[in-house]
C-alpha positions in Angstrom: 6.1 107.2 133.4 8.2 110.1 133.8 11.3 109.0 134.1 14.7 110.3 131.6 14.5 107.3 129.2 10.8 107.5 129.2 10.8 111.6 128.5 13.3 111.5 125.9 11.2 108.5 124.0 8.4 111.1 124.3 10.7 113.7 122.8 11.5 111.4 119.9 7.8 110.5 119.1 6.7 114.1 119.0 9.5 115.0 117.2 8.6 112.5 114.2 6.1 114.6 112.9 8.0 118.0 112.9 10.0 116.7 110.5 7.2 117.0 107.5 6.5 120.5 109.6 9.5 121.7 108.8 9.3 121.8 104.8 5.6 123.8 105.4 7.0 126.5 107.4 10.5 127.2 106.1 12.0 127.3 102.4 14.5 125.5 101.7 17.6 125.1 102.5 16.6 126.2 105.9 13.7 123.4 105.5 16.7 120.3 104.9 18.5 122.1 107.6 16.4 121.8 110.4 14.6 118.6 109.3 18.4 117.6 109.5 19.6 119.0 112.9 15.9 117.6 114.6 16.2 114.0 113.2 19.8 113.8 114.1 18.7 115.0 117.5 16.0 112.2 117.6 18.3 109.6 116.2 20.3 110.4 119.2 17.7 109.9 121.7 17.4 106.3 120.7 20.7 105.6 121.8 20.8 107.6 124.9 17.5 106.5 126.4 17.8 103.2 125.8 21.3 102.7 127.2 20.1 105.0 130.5 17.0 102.8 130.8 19.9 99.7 131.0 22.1 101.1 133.2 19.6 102.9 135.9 17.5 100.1 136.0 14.5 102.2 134.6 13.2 99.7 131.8 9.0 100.1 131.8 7.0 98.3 129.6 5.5 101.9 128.8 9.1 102.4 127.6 9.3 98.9 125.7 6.4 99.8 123.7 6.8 103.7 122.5 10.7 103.0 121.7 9.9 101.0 118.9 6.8 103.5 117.5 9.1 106.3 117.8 11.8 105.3 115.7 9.0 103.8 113.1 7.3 106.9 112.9 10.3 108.5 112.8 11.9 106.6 109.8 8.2 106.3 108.4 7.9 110.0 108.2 11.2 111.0 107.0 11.2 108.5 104.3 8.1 109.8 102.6 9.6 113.8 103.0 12.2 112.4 101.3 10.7 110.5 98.6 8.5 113.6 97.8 11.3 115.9 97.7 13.6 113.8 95.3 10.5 114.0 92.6 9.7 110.1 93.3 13.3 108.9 91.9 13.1 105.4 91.7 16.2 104.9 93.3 14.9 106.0 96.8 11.3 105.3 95.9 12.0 101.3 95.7 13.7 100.8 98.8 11.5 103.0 100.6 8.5 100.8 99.7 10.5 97.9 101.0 11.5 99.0 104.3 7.5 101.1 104.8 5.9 97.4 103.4 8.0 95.6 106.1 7.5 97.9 109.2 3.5 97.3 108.4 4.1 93.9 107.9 6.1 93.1 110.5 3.4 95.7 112.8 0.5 93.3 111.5 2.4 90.5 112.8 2.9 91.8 116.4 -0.5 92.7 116.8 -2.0 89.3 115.6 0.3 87.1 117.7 -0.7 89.7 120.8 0.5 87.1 124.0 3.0 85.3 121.9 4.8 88.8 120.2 7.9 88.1 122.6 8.5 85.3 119.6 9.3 88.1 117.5 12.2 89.9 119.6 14.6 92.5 118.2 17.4 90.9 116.6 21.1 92.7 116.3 20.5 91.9 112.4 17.5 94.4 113.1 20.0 96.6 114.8 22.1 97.3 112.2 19.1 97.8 109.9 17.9 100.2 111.6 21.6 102.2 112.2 21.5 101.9 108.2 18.6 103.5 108.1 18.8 106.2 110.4 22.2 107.5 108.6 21.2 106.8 104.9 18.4 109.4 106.2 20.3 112.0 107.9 22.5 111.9 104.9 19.7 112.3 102.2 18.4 115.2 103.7 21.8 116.6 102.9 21.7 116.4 99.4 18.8 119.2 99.8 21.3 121.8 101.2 24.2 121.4 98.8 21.5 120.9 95.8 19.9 124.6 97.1 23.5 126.3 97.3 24.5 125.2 93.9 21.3 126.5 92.9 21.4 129.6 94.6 25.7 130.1 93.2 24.7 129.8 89.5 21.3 131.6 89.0 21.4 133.5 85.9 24.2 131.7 84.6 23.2 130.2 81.2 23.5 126.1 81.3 27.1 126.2 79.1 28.6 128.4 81.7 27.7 125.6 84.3 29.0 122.9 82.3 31.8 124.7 81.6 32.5 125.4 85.7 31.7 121.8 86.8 34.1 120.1 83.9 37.0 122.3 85.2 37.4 124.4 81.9 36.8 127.9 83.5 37.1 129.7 86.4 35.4 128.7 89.9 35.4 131.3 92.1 32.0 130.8 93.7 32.5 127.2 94.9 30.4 125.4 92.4 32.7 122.3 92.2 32.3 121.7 96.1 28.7 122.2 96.0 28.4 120.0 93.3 30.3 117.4 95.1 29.0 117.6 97.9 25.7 117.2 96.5 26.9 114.2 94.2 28.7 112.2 96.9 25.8 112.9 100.1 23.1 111.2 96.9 25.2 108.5 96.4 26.0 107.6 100.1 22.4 108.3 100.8 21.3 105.9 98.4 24.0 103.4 99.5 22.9 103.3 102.9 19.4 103.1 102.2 19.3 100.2 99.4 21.9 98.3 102.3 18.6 99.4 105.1 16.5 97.7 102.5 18.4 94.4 101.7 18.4 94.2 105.6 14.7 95.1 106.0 13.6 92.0 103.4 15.9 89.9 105.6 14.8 90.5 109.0 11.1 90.6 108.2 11.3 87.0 106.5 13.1 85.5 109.9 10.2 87.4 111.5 7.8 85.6 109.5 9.7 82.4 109.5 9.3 82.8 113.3 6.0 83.5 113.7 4.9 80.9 110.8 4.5 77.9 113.6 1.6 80.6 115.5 0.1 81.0 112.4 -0.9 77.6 111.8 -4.7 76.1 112.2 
């Protein structure tokens, strides 16, 4: 139970939590920050405990089952801190609900097949959903930083001035531009990423249904 792969799955499941925690306690940007820095962290762990559980010989079937939890809840999690944060924009909003509708399907499905579950097996297609995922994530949470900054640059400057900055027709010498960037080009990579994680999720969770249609049969 307490072997390396096995502590740093542990590690990743009570991290998925702290990620909500973290816009509770702090304000923001310090909130996006370390919801960042801790599900980067996490993300991390999936890799490394997984590849040292391969390579030392340490795969449990403790291990088997809180691997795939952990990065649920951790996705799971994020996804709605996200959502909430972005004022339900529809453009994270919709792919959210397909990838959280698939991870309870696909869940529902594991359960009710019980013996016959090894049917369902991870497929590299899942793989790279998941990698989508995890980085369309990681990435969203950046918008919140450079959106607080530019925020933070032009309070009590009256909406012209702004304009004015961000079409290039003044002067910049607070940073606006980059912040504004920033903030444009993390959203739209973000978004990306995440509507690619949900194209992925519809596929993988019909060839899981597909697969487990023959076990569902009277």
């Amino acid at each position: 139970m307490w072997t390396i792969p096995n502590i740093l799955t542990y590690i990743r499941l009570a991290a998925a939590p702290m990620v909500a925690v973290m816009f509770l306690y702090f304000t923001r940007p310090y909130a996006d920050w370390a919801a960042l820095i801790l599900f980067v962290l996490a993300a991390t762990t999936d890799f490394v405990d997984g590849y040292l559980a391969r390579k030392w010989k340490q795969e449990s079937k403790l291990g088997a089952m809180l691997d795939p939890i952990a990065d649920k809840a951790m996705v799971i999690i994020a996804l709605c801190v996200i959502t909430g944060f972005s004022g339900m924009n529809p453009w994270i909003l919709l792919p959210a609900t397909f990838i959280l509708f698939r991870e309870v399907f696909v869940s529902g499905l594991r359960e009710f097949l019980g013996d016959t579950a090894g049917t369902l097996k991870v497929t590299n297609l899942a793989k790279w959903k998941t990698t989508a995922q995890m980085f369309a994530i990681a990435i969203l949470f950046g918008v919140g930083v450079f959106e607080h900054n530019l925020g933070m640059l032009s309070f009590g400057m009256d909406g012209a001035t702004v304009d004015s900055i961000l079409d290039g027709n003044a002067d910049d010498p607070l940073g606006l531009r980059g912040q504004y960037l920033g903030m444009q080009i993390t959203w739209w990579v973000g978004v990306s990423l995440l509507w690619i994680a949900a194209v992925l999720t519809v596929v993988t969770g019909w060839d899981y249904f597909r697969k487990a249609l023959p076990h569902l049969k009277d």
